[in-house]
Residue, then its C-alpha position, 0 to 999 in steps of 0.5 A: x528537514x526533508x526525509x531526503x536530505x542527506x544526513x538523514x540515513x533512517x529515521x525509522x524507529x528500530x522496532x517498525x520492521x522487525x526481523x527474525x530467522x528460526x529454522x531456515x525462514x526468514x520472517x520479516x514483520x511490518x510492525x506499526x499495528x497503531x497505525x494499521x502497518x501502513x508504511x512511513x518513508x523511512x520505514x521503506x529503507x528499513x523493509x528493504x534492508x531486511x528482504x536484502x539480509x534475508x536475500x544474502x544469508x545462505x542460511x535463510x531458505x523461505x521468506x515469511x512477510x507479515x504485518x503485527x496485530x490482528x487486524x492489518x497486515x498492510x494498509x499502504x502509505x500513510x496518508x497522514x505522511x502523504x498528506x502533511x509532507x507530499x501534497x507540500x513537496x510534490x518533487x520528494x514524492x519522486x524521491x518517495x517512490x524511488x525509496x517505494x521501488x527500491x522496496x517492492x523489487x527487494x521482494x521481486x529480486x531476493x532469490x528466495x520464496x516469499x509468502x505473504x501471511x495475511x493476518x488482516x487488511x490488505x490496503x492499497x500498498x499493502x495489497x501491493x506488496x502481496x502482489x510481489x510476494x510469490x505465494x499468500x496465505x490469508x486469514x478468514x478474517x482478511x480484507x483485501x483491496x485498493x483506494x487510489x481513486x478514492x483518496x486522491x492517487x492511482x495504484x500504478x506501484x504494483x496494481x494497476x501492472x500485477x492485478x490482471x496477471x492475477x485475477x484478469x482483466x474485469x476483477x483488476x478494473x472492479x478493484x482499481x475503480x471500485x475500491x470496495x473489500x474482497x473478502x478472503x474466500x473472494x480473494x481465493x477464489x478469485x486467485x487473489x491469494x493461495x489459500x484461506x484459513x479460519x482465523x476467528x474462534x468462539x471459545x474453543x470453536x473455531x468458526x468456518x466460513x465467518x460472517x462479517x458480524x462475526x469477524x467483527x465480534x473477534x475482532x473487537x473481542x465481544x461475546x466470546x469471539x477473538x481472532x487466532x492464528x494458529x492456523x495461520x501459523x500452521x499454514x504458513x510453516x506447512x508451506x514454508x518446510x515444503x519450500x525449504x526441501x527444494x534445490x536452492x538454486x532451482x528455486x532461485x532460478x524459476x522465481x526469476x523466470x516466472x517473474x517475467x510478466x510481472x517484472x515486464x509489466x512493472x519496469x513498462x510503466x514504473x518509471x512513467x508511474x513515478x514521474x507522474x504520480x510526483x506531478x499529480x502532488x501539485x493537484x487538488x485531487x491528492x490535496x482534497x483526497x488525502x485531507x478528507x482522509x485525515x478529517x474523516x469525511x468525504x472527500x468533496x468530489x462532485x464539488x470538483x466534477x461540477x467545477x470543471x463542468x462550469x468551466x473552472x479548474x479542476x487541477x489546482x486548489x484556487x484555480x488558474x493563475x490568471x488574475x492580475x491585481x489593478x492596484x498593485x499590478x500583481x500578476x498571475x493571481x489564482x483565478x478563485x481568489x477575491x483579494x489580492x494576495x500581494x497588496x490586499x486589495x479588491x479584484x475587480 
């Protein structure tokens, strides 16, 4: 059965999205800690459905977008999904997208301030939906970047449009091309998010400016270190009463209005996005990318890059389709294959 088809209204397990609303804010958490908070198809329908309730109750002032755990607040897709599902149904990642920017403009177009706690890793889609919310606040301990060009695909659903708005030209192309972590203090000085906050402890110290051992020590929970949020929290409230005591209407008004670049960037380029990204599932980059991912290894890049030097294909999985079997009188056969695929038989 397809996620598509249409008596499958969900699929979502109730608790991957979870919503409360306490004193006029909203809180919408990303709840799949196992898997890093990274977002499966049915998910999306369920996150959008929650930024829609909070976007339509009067009672809600201030949106709070996070994810549960310590150590993720988004990591994007699920590869596993994207791996088992896509690279064998390219035309349903078009129908995936669909679900994709249905979600990120539930963020753009909910009238209502939306901060990004960062409670942890900002991946790929996940620094996507940051880049949506209006305002971000980041743990120390938070890493933010993209993988695209490493795991098979292109960050053109929110990336690619909405990064040089952000931290300019050079930085965006050093994110999309690079994909190596910005740490937060990076990211804050970059512009990348609001405001950065200690989140690792020693005890009952907190740690300013921690080092990546450190971080590494509270989150694996080792020689007294942990992670805390209750400066996260703090932040996060701060600015959330501050927001609450604006005109609703203004407010709703001037996201709208400073939404311009962003919204003309993404309605430019989404739909071209869209169309292409589902082609690119029928490639051998996705398919090697996104099943290196799952294997744990390195994906076999220089393999392809020196293939299509020598002239073979660099686009599809057993080349061409330009064999033709002389036994059988198979035709279009992929150029890499030795034996007939119809009839078994040596190709000469």
């Amino acid at each position: 059965m397809s996620f598509f088809d249409p008596e499958v209204r969900s699929g979502a397990a109730p608790e991957d999205v979870l919503y409360r609303k306490e004193g006029g804010v909203a809180t919408i958490t990303l709840n799949r800690p196992k898997a890093l908070n990274a977002y499966a198809t049915p998910t999306l329908r369920e996150l959008a459905r929650a930024f829609q309730q909070a976007a339509w109750d009067d009672g809600v002032a201030v949106i709070v977008f996070t994810g549960a755990g310590e150590r993720a607040f988004c990591t994007g897709g699920d590869v596993k999904e994207y791996e088992e599902v896509y690279t064998r149904r390219p035309r349903d990642y078009w129908k995936y997208m669909g679900l994709f920017r249905a979600y990120l403009e539930s963020i753009l177009n909910n009238g209502k301030v939306t901060i990004a706690r960062l409670n942890g890793m900002t991946v790929g889609g996940g620094n996507e939906s940051h880049l949506a919310c209006d305002l971000s606040v980041a743990a120390e301990h938070a890493r933010l970047f993209q993988v695209g060009t490493g795991v098979g695909s292109v960050a053109c659903g929110g990336a690619t449009q909405w990064l040089p708005l952000a931290v300019g030209d050079r930085r965006a192309r050093e994110m999309l091309f690079l994909n190596e972590p910005v740490p937060a203090r990076k990211a804050l000085e970059w512009g990348l998010v609001n405001q950065v906050v200690p989140s690792v402890r020693q005890g009952d110290r907190w740690v300013e400016s921690a080092s990546p051992e450190e971080i590494e020590k509270a989150l694996a929970g080792r020689d007294g270190y942990r992670i805390d949020f209750a400066k996260l929290d703090e932040a996060v409230q701060a600015l959330a009463t501050k927001l609450a005591e604006k005109f609703p209407e203004c407010t709703r008004y001037t996201k709208q209005q400073v939404n311009y670049w962003k919204e003309l960037a993404w309605h430019q380029t989404i739909g071209h996005a869209r169309d292409w990204l589902s082609l690119h599932f029928a490639c051998v980059e996705p398919f090697e990318g996104m099943r290196a991912f799952v294997e744990k290894r390195k994906p076999r890049v220089r393999q392809l890059r020196e293939k299509a030097a020598l002239g073979g294909s660099s686009e599809l999985l057993w080349g061409a389709n330009a064999r033709r079997c002389a036994a059988c009188g198979a035709r279009d056969l992929p150029a890499d294959f030795k034996f007939c695929g119809v009839c078994g038989s040596l190709l000469s």
